[in-house]
C-alpha positions, -999 to +999 in steps of 0.1 A: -114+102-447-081+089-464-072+077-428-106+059-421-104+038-454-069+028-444-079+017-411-110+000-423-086-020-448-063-026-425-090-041-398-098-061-430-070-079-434-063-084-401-095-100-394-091-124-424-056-134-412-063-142-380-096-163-393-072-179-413-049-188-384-079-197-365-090-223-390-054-236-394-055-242-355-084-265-361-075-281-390-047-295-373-065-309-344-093-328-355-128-316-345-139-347-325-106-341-303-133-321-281-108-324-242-088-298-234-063-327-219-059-341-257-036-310-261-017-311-229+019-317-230+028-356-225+048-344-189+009-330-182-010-355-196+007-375-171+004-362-141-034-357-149-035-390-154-014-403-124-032-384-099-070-397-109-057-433-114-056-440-080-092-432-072-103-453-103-079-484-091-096-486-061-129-492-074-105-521-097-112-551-065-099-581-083-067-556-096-069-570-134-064-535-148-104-534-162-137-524-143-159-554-147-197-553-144-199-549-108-171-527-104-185-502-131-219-501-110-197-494-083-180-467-100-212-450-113-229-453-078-200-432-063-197-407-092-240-403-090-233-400-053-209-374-052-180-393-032-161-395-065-149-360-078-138-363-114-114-336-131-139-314-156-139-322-191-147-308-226-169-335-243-162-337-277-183-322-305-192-297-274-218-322-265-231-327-227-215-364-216-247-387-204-233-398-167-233-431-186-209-416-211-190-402-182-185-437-170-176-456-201-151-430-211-136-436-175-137-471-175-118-473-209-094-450-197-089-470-168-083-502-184-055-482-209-036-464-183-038-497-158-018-516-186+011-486-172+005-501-139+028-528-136+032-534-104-003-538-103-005-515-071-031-491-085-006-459-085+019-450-116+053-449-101+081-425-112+090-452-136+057-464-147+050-426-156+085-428-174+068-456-201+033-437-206+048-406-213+072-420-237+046-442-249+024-405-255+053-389-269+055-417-297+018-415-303+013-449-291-012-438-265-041-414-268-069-403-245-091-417-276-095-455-283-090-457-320-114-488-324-141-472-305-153-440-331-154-421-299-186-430-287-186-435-255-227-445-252-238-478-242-222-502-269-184-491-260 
């Protein structure tokens, strides 16, 4: 009996602890930080980043680093088509991303990476890759947009 209370106490503690640790975890990381890419490494971060860019340059026809009006439509119509395969996401807050939401988050994202894109080419070269993940490592670039609240719905 002696045993059982032990192990019972034991179990105890050892659950509290690690729901401790647990909410430690996500007190660090603020809840609306809702992709799994937001804790990537910067080297990571990177090469996610580099190897989608391309696809989402080419949809850039005027190459000014942002998806205008016609552009976006163009980028939407390929991704409800199918002939765009995007990388899986966690949305944050858990919640299911709208294809509109899906869009607007890959526009902005386009138009903040493409400023990496010097050479206006629509690929990040070694260098290139060199200044974003330096730029990640200082904190001055973020999968978020600071100004937008992270809503990516129709006014963003």
């Amino acid at each position: 009996m002696r045993f059982i209370k032990t192990l019972a106490i034991s179990s105890a503690i050892g659950l509290a602890m690690c729901r401790f640790a647990v909410a430690q975890v996500q007190d660090s990381h603020p809840s609306h930080v809702g992709a799994a890419h937001e804790h990537m490494d910067p080297a990571a971060l990177v090469e996610h980043l580099s190897k989608f860019f391309p696809s989402i340059a080419a949809f850039d026809t005027n190459k000014d680093g942002k998806l205008d009006a016609t552009e976006k439509q163009a980028l939407a119509k390929a991704i409800a088509d199918g002939k765009l395969e995007l990388p899986a996401h966690t949305p944050p807050h858990g919640e299911k991303p709208t294809p509109e939401m899906m869009v607007n988050h890959i526009v902005d994202m386009y138009a903040r990476v493409a400023v990496y894109d010097v050479n206006h080419d629509g690929q990040l070269d070694a260098a290139e890759q060199a200044t974003l993940k330096a730029a990640i490592e200082k904190g001055e670039f973020s999968l978020h947009d600071p100004h937008s609240q992270h809503d990516h719905g129709a006014g963003s």
